[in-house]
RODO-2510 file (C-alpha; in nm, 4 decimals, decimal comma):
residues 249
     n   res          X          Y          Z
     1     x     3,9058     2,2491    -0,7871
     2     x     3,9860     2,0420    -0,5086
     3     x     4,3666     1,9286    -0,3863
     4     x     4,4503     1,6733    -0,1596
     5     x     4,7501     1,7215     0,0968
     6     x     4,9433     1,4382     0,2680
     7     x     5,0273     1,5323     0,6528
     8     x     5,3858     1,5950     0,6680
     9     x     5,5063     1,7870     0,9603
    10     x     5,7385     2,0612     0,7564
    11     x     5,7194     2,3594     0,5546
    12     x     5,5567     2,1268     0,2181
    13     x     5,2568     2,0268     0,4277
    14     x     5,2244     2,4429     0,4606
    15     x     5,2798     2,4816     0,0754
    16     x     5,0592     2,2702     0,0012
    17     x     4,7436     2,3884     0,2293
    18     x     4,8090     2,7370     0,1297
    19     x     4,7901     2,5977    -0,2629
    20     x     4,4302     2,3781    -0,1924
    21     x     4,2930     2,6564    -0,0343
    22     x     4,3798     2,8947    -0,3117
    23     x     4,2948     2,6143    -0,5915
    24     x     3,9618     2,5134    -0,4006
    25     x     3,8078     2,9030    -0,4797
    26     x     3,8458     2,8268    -0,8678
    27     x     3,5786     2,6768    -1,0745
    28     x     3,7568     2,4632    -1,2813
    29     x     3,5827     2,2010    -1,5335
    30     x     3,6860     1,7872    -1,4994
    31     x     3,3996     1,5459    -1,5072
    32     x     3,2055     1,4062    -1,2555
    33     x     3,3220     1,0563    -1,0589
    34     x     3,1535     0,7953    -0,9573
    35     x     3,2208     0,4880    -0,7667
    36     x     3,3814     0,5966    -0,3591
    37     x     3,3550     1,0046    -0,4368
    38     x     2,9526     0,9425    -0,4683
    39     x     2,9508     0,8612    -0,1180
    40     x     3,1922     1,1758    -0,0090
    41     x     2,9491     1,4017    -0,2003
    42     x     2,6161     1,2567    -0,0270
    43     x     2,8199     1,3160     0,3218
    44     x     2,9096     1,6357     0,2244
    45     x     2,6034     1,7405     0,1485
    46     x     2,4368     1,5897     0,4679
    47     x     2,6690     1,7736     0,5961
    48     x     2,6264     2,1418     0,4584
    49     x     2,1897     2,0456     0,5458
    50     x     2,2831     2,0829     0,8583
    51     x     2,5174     2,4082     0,8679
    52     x     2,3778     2,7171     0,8837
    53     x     2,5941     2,8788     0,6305
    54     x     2,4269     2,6392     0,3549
    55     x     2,0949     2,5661     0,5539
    56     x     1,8041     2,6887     0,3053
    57     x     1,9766     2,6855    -0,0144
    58     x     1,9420     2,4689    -0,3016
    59     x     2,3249     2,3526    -0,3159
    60     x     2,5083     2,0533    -0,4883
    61     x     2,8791     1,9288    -0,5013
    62     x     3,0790     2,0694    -0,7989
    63     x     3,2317     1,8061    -1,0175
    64     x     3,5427     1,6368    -0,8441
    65     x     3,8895     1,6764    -1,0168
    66     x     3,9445     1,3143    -1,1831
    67     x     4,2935     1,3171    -1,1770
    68     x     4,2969     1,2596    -0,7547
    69     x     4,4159     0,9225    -0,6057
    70     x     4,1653     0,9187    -0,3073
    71     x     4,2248     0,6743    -0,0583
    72     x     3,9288     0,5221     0,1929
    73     x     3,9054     0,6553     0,5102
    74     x     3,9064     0,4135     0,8086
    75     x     3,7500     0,6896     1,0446
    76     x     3,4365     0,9140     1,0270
    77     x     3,5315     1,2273     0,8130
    78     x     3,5072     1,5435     0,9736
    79     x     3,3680     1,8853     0,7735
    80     x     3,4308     2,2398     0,7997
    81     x     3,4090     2,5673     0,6161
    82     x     3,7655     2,7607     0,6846
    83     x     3,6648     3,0179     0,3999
    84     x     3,3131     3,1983     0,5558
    85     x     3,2775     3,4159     0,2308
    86     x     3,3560     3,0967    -0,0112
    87     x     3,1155     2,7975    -0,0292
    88     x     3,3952     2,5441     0,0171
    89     x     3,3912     2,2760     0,2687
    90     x     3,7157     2,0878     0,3528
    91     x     3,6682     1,6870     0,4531
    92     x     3,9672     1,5660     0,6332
    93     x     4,0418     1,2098     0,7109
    94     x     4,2341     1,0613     1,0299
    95     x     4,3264     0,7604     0,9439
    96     x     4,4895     0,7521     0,6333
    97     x     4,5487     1,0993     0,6878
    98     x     4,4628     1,3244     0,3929
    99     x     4,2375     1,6296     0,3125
   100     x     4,0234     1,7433     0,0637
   101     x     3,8473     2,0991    -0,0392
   102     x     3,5200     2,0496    -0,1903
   103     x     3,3230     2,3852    -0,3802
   104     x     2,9191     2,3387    -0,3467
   105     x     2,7312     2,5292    -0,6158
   106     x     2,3965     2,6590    -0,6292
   107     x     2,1446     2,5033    -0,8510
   108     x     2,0142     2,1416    -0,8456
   109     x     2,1284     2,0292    -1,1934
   110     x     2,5120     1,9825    -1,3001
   111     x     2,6210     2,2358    -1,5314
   112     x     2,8148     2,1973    -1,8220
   113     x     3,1243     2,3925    -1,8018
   114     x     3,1621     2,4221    -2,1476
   115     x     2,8239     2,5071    -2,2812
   116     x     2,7673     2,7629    -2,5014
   117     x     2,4459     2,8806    -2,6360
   118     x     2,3863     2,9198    -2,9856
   119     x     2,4337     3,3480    -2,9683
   120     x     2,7474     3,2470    -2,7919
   121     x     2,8764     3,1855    -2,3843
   122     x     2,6011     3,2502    -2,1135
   123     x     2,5770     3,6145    -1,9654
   124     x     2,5361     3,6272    -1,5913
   125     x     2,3892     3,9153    -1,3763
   126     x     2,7152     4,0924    -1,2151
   127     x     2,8047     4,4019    -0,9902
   128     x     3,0379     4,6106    -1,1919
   129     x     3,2664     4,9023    -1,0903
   130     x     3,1125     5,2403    -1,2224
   131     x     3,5216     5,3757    -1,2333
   132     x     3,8666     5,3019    -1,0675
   133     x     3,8643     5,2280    -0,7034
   134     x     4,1093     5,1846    -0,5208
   135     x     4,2822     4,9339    -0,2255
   136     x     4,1368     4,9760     0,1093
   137     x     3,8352     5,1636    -0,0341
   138     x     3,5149     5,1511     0,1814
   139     x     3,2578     5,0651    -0,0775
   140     x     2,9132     5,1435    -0,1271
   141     x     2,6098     4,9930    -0,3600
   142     x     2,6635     5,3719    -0,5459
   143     x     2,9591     5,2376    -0,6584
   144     x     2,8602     4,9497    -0,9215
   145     x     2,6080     4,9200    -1,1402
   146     x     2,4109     4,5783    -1,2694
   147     x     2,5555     4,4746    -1,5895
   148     x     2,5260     4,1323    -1,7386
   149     x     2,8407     3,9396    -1,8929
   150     x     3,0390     3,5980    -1,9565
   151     x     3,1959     3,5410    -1,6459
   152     x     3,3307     3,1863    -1,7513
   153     x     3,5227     2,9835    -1,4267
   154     x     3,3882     3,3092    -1,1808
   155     x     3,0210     3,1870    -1,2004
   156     x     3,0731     3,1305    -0,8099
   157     x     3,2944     3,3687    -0,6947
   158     x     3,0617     3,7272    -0,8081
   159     x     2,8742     3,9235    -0,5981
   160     x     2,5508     4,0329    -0,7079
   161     x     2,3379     4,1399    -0,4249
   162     x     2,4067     4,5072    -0,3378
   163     x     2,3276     4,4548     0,0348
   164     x     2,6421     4,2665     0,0730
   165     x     2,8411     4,5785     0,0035
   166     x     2,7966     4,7151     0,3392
   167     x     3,0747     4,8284     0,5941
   168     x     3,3169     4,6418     0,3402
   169     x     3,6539     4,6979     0,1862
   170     x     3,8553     4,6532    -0,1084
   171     x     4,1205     4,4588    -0,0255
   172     x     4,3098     4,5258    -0,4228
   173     x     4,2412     4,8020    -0,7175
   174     x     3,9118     4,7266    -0,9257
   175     x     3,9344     4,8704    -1,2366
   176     x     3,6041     5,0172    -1,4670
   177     x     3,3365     4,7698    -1,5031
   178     x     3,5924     4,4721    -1,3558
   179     x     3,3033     4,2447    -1,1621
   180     x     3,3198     4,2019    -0,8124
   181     x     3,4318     3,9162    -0,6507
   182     x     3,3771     3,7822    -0,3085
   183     x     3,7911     3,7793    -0,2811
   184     x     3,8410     4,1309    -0,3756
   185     x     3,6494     4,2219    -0,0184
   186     x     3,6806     4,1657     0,3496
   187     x     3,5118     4,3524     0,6341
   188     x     3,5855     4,6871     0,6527
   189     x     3,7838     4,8926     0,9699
   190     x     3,6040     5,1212     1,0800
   191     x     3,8374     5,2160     1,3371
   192     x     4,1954     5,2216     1,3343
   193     x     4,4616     5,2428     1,6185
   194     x     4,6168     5,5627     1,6599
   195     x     4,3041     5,7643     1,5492
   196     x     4,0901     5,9790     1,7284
   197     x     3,7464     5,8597     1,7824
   198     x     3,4065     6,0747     1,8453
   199     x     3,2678     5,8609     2,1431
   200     x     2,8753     5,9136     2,2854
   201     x     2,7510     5,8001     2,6022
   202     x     2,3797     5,8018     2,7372
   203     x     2,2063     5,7520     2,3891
   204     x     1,8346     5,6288     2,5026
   205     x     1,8763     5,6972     2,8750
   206     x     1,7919     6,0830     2,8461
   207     x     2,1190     6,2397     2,8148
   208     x     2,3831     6,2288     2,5300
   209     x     2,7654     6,2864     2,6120
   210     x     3,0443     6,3051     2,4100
   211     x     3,4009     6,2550     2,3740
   212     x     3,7638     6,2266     2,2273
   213     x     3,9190     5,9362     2,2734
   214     x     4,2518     5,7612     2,0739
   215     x     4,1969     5,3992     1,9664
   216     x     4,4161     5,1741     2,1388
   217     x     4,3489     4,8632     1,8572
   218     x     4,1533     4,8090     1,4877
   219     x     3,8414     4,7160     1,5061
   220     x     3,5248     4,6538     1,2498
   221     x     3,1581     4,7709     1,2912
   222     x     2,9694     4,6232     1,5972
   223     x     3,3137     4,5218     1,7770
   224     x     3,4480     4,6395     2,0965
   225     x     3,7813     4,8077     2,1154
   226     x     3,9538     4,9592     2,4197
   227     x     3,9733     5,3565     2,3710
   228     x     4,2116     5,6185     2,5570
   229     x     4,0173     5,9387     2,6656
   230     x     4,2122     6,1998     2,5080
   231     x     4,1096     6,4585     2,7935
   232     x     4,1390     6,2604     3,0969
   233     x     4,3940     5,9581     2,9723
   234     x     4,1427     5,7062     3,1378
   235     x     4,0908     5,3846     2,9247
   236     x     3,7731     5,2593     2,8493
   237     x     3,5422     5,0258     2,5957
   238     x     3,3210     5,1314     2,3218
   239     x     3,1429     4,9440     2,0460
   240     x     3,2080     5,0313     1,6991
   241     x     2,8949     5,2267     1,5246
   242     x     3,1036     5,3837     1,2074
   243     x     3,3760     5,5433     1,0531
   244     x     3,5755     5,6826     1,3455
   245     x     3,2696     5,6712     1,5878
   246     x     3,1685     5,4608     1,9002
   247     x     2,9142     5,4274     2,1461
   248     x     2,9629     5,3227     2,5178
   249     x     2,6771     5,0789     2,6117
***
């Protein structure tokens, strides 16, 4: 679903970006326009050719919401994608100022949100939870299982390849065989300030050294965080390798 915003300078204008950007991750059903939105979707999707995010994959514009009053833009539009694990792009105009959140879809054919086959709604391959996990849990592809089901409005929003399960985190509770969406999960901490750290040095050069340090900020796998040697007090740098553990380069 897409929302449009006017740019007023107060706490609504806030409102009302926080509500599109909720709105824009559901897959609501309204029916295709035509006429000036026909042009928005061919620039959006000129656009998301040439983005790496959508580079490669066979995307299309989902249908518009026909209820929005969308006015012409006297400037060149301007794309982005504020939401990296959602495939919505927001088109914002200048001149009259306005914005707009736009969900692409895979598959080259619109699909009928409302059709059913004859044995009844369409089943689509899902990651389920095997039992009840809880907030800030670091998950792992051991924890679902494949299962097929109607998902209807979440056809978007699932996850279904295990490999994206790595070095993430729940961000709420996912009960027994709940699906997984790509809003219950953000990129896990590894690290976490105030916690003692097992720290190597040397790895590949012929000698391996080790340490204690204290974490001096959060940090995620593959980031660099400042560390307090817990011997010596001395601050230094490490890069994140897993739970609790670093690596000085």
């Amino acid at each position: 679903m897409q929302m449009l915003c006017p740019i007023i300078p107060d706490i609504t204008r806030a409102k009302c970006l926080r509500w599109g950007a909720a709105l824009a991750l559901a897959t609501m059903p309204f029916a295709a326009l035509s006429g000036p939105f026909e042009d928005l979707e061919k620039e959006v999707m000129q656009w998301a050719n040439t983005t790496p995010a959508f580079q490669g994959r066979n995307m299309r514009v989902a249908p518009l919401d026909s209820r929005i009053a969308l006015q012409n833009c006297q400037q060149k539009l301007q794309f982005d994608q504020p939401f990296p694990v959602q495939p919505s792009v927001r088109v914002r105009c200048s001149q009259p100022q306005w914005q707009l959140f736009v969900t692409l879809t895979n598959g080259a054919e619109p699909a009928s949100p409302n059709r059913v086959s004859p044995a009844g709604p369409a089943l689509h391959k899902v990651l389920v939870s095997k039992e009840m996990l809880k907030r800030g849990t670091l998950i792992t592809p051991a924890m679902f299982v494949e299962a097929e089901m109607p998902i209807p409005g979440m056809e978007n929003q699932v996850i279904v390849d295990p490999k994206l399960l790595l070095n993430m985190e729940l961000v709420r509770d996912l009960t027994p065989n709940s699906p997984l969406r790509t809003y219950d999960v953000k990129a896990a901490v590894m690290v976490k300030r105030g916690q003692e750290v097992q720290v190597s040095a040397g790895q590949g050069q012929g000698f391996l050294i080790t340490m204690r340090a204290e974490a001096l900020q959060d940090g995620g796998l593959g980031e660099q965080v400042r560390l307090k040697n817990s011997e010596s007090g001395r601050s230094l740098i490490a890069v994140i390798t897993g739970p609790n553990t670093a690596r000085i380069r």
